[in-house]
N, C-alpha and C positions, 0 to 999 in steps of 0.2 A: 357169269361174271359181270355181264353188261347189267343185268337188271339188279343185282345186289350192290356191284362196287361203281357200275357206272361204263361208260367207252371206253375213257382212258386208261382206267387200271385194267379191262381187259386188251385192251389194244397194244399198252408195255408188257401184259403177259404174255400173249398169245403174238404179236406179229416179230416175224424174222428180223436182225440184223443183221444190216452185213458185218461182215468182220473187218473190211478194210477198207480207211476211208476213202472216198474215190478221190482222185489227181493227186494224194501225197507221194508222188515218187521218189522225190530229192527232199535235201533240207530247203527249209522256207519256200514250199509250193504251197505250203496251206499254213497260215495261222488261225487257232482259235483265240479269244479273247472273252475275258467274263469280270463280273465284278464278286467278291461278297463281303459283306463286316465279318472285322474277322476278333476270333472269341477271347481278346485279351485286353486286360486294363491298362493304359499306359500313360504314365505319368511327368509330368513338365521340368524344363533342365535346370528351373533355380530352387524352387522347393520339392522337387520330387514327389509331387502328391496328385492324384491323381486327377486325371482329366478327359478320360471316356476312352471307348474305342477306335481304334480305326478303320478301313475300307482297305480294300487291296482292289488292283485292276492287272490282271495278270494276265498274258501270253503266252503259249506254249507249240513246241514244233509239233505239229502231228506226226509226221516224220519220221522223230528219233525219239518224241518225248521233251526233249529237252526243253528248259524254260528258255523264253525268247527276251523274255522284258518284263518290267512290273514297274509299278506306280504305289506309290501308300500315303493315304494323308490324314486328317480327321474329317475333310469335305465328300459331301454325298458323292456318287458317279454322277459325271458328267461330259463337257465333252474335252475339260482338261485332263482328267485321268486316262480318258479315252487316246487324247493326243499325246501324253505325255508317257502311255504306254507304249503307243507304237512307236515313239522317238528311240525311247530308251532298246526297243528290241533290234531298232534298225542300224545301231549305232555301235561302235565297238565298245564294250566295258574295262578298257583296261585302264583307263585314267582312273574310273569309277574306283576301281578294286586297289589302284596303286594307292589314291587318296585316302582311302581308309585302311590302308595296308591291313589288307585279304592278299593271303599267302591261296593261290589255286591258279585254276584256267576257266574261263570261259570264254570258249572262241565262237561266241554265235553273234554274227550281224548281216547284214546285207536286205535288199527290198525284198519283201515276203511277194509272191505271186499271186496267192489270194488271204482276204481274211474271210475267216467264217464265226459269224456273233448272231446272238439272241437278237431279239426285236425292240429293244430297249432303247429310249429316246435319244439316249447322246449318241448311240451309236449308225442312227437315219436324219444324224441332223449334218446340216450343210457343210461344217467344216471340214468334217471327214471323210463327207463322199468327193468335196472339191480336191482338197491332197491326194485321194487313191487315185481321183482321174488322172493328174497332174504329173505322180509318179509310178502310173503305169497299174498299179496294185487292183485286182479286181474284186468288189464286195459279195455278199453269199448272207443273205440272213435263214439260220435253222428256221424251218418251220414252226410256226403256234403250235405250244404246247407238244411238242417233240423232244424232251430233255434227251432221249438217245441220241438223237441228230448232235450235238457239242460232251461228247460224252468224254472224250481225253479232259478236257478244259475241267468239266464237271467232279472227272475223281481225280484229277491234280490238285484240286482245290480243297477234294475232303482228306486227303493223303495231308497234305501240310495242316489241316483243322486238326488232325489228330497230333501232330509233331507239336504245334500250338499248346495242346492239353498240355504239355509236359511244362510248360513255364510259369514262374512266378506271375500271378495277376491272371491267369485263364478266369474266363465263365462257361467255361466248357459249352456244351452245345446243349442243356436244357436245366432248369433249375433242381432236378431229381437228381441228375449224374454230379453236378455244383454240394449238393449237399448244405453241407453246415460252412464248407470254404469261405472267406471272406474275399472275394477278390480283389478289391479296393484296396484294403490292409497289407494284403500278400505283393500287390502292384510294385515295381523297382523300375523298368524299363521304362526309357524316354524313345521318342520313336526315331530317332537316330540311331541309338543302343540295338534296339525291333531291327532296324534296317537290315543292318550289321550282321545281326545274326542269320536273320532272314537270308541275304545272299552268301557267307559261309554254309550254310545247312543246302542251299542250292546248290555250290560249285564243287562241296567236299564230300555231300551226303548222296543228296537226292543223284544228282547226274554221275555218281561215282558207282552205284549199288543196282544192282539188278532189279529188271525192272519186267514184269512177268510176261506185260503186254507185248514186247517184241524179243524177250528172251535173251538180254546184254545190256550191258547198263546205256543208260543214253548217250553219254558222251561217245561213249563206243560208235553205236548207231550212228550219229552227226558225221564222228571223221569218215565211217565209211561211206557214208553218204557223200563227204564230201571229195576225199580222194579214193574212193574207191576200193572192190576186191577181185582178186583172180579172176570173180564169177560175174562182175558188175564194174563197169566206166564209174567214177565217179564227176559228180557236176564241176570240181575244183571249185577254187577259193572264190566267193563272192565280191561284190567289187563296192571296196568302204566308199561314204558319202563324201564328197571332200568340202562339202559347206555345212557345216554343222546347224551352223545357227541358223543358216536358210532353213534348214527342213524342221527347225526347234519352229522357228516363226509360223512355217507352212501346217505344223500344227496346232497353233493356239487358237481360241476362238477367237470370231472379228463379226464387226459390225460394217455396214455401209453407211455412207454418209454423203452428202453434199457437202460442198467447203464454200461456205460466206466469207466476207469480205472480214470478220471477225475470228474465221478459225474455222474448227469441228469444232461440235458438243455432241457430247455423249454419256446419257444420265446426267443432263444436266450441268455438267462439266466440260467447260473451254478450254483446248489445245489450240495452239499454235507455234507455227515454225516458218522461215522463210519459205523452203522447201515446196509451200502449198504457195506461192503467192500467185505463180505463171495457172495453177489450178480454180482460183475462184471467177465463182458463179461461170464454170464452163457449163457449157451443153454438151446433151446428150447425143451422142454423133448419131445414135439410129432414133430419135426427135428432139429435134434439136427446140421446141417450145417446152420443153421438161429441163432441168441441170440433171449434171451426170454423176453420178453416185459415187466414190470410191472405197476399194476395202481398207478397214484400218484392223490387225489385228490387237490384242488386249490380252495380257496377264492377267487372271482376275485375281492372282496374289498379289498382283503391286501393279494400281491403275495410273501413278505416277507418267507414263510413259505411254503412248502408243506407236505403234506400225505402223505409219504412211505407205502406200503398193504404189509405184508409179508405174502405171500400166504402159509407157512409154520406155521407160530404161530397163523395165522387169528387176527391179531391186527397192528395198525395205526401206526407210529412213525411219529415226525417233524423231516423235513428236512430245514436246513434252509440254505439262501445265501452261496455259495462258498467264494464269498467275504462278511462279514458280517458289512465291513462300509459301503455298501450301506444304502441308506433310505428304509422304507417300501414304496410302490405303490403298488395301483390297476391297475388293466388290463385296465381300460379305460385311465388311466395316462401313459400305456407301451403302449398302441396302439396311443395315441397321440401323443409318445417323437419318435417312431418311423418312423410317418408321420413327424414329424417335422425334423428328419436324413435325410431323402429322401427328403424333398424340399429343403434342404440347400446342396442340390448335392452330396451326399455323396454315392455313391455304395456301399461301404461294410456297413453292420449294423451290428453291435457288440455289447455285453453287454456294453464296456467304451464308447461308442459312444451314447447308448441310455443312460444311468443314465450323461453324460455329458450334452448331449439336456434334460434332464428330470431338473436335475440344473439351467441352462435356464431359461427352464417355469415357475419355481419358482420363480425364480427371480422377472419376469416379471407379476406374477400373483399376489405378496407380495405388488408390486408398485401400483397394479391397481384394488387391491381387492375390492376395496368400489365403483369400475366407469362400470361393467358390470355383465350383468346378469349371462353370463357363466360362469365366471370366480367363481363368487359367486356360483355358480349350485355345480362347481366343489370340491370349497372347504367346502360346504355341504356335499357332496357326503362324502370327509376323513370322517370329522367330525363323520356321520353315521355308517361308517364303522368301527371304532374306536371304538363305544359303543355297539357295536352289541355281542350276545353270540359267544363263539367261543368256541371250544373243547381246554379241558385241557392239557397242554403237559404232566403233570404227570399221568393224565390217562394213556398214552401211556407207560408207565414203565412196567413192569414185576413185578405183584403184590404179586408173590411169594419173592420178595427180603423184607427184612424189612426196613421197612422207617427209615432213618436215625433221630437219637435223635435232639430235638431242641438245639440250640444253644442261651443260657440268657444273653445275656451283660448286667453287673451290670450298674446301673445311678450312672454315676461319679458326686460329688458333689464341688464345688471349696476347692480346699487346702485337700482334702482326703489324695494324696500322701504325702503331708506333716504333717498330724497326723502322716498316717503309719511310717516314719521316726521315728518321736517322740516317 
C-alpha cells in the first residue's frame, strides 16, 4: 500500500483507532470546530438572484454529538467565523430561536473545556489563543494530516452535505452527481431563509434521531450527560455567561496600537474619543523609551466603530471615526476601495482618498446592483452585517454612575396650544 498509494493511505488503512475520544466525559469537555463551503447557491433579499455560496464554521459536542454552535456567511474562514463560532456555542440560543420563532430545544451552552481543530490559520492566530487563555478553555490542534484525529467534526459535516443535496440551488458535491441541474436557476434561498432552516433541521432532526455512534439520539446523550443516570452522576447545569457582549468583544479580531495626540489609525483610518486622552503618547511600563501599545478590537463587518481595552479598568469603550461623516464599511469594502486607489495611480493612500474611491464604488454598485453576482455578494455581505449581534455601547459605561432618568415627551394633539391659551 506504501509503494502503490503512498503513507498515508496505508497509514488510514492499516493503523488502529481508538474508539473513544480521550477526555470527553461530560458535555462540553471537548469541542471540535471545522470550516467547509458548503454545496448550495444562495441568493440575495431584494432580487432573489443568485449570489454564490457560503461557508459554515461549525461546532460539535464530542460528547453527545450534539452541535454546539455555528457561524455561516459568504466570507472565507477566518478568525471572525472562528470567534463568532465559539461565541455562539458558548452562549444560550433561546433569544436566537425565539427571534425567528423555531418552535424546539436546544439547551446546549456553557465554556467548552477543550477545543480540538485542524492547523488552519485563524484558528493559531492570536485572538483565540488570547480568549481560551483568558476564559480558562484549553487548545489541542489534530495532528498534520491525520483527518481521523477530528473525525466527529468531519462526518457532522458530511451528514449535513448530504441533507444539503435535498435543497433547491445544491451543487452537490462534484459536477457528475450535478448532472444537467442548473443550480443558479433552481437557487430560492436567501441566507437568512439557509439559517433558518439550517438550525430547525438541527434542533428537530439531527439532535432528535438516532445517532449510531453512541446509540441514542444526542439530545438524549447531552441531558444525561448533564443530569445524569442510575449508572452515572451527572456534571449539572453549566454556568451561563452573564456579559454577553464582553465575551462577543473577547472574540473579535483586534489590533495594537499606540494612541497619538490625534487618535488611533488603523488601515489608515482615524479614531478618536475622549476616553484615549489620559492614554497618549504613554510609555511602555517594561521600556519606557518605547510608547505602549493598546488592544482595540474591530468588526471587520462594520469598521465604523472600534474597542478601546483600558487595561487599567479591564472594560471596552467605542471608539468611533475621527471624522464621523464618514459612512460605516467593512474591511472587505476598505480593502476593495484601496485597491481601487492604487489602480487609478494614486501613491499616497489616505483615509480621503480611500472613503472618495469607497463613494465611487457606490455609485457604481447602486447602477448595477441587479446585473452581477458580486456585486449582489457584496451588498448581502452589508445587509448581514447590519443584522448581526453586536456589543452594547452602554455596556461600556461605568455602571457605578446612575443611569440618567427617562425623558416623556407628552403627545401633542392638534390645537392643545390653543386650548392652553383659552
Amino acid at each position: 500500500m506504501v509503494k502503490r498509494k503512498g503513507w498515508k493511505a496505508a497509514d488510514q488503512t492499516y493503523s488502529p483507532v481508538e474508539g473513544k475520544f480521550p477526555g470527553a466525559d461530560w458535555p462540553f469537555a471537548v469541542l471540535q470546530i471545522d470550516h467547509t463551503p458548503l454545496d448550495i447557491i444562495l441568493v440575495d433579499d431584494v432580487y432573489r438572484r443568485p449570489v454564490g455560496k457560503p461557508w459554515i464554521t461549525l461546532a460539535i459536542d464530542v460528547f453527545s454529538r450534539m452541535v454546539a454552535g455555528f457561524y455561516v456567511s459568504f466570507d472565507p474562514p477566518g478568525a471572525l467565523s472562528a470567534g463568532q463560532c465559539l461565541a455562539n456555542a458558548i452562549l444560550p440560543k433561546d433569544v436566537w430561536l425565539s427571534k425567528h420563532d423555531i418552535k424546539g430545544d436546544w439547551p446546549c451552552w456553557g465554556m467548552p473545556g477543550k477545543l480540538h481543530m485542524d492547523n488552519a490559520h485563524e484558528f493559531r492566530g492570536n485572538m483565540l489563543q488570547r480568549a481560551c487563555l483568558e476564559y480558562g478553555i484549553d487548545i489541542e490542534w489534530r495532528p498534520v494530516a491525520r483527518p481521523h484525529f477530528g473525525g466527529h467534526i468531519e462526518r457532522l459535516l458530511g451528514s449535513f452535505a448530504q441533507e444539503i443535496h435535498t435543497l433547491p440551488g445544491t451543487t452537490f458535491s462534484n459536477p457528475r452527481e450535478r448532472g444537467d441541474y442548473d443550480s443558479e436557476a433552481k437557487a430560492v434561498l436567501t441566507l437568512t431563509e439557509f439559517e433558518e432552516w439550517f438550525v430547525i433541521f438541527i434542533v428537530n432532526v439531527y439532535h432528535q434521531r438516532l445517532h449510531s455512534g453512541i446509540n441514542m439520539p444526542p439530545l438524549e446523550k447531552y441531558r444525561q450527560g448533564v443530569f445524569g443516570t442510575k449508572d452515572m452522576p451527572g456534571r449539572g447545569l453549566p454556568t451561563r455567561v452573564m456579559d454577553e457582549d464582553r465575551l462577543r468583544l473577547d472574540l473579535m479580531p483586534f489590533e495594537e496600537r499606540t494612541i497619538q495626540d490625534y487618535g488611533v489609525v488603523i488601515d489608515e483610518i482615524h479614531y478618536y474619543h475622549d476616553v484615549l486622552r489620559r492614554w497618549i503618547n504613554a510609555p511602555d511600563p517594561a521600556a519606557s523609551k518605547y510608547k505602549r501599545k493598546f488592544m482595540f478590537r474591530r468588526d471587520p463587518r462594520d469598521i465604523s466603530t472600534i474597542w478601546f481595552y483600558d487595561p487599567e479598568v479591564n472594560v471596552y469603550y467605542p471608539v468611533p471615526y475621527r471624522n464621523t461623516s464618514h459612512p460605516p464599511i467593512s474591511i472587505w469594502e476598505l480593502r476593495e476601495a484601496k485597491r481601487q486607489v492604487k489602480a487609478d495611480g494614486c501613491r499616497h493612500v489616505d483615509e480621503r482618498t480611500i472613503f472618495d474611491a469607497y463613494g465611487r464604488m457606490r455609485e457604481i454598485e447602486q447602477s448595477a446592483q441587479a446585473k452581477t453576482v458580486a456585486v449582489r455578494r457584496t451588498a448581502q455581505r452589508r445587509k448581514f452585517g447590519q443584522e448581526v449581534i453586536r456589543p452594547s455601547i452602554t455596556q461600556a459605561l461605568d455602571k457605578s454612575e446612575p443611569a440618567p432618568a427617562p425623558i416623556t415627551i407628552p403627545v401633542i394633539q392638534p390645537f392643545d396650544e390653543m386650548d392652553d391659551l383659552t
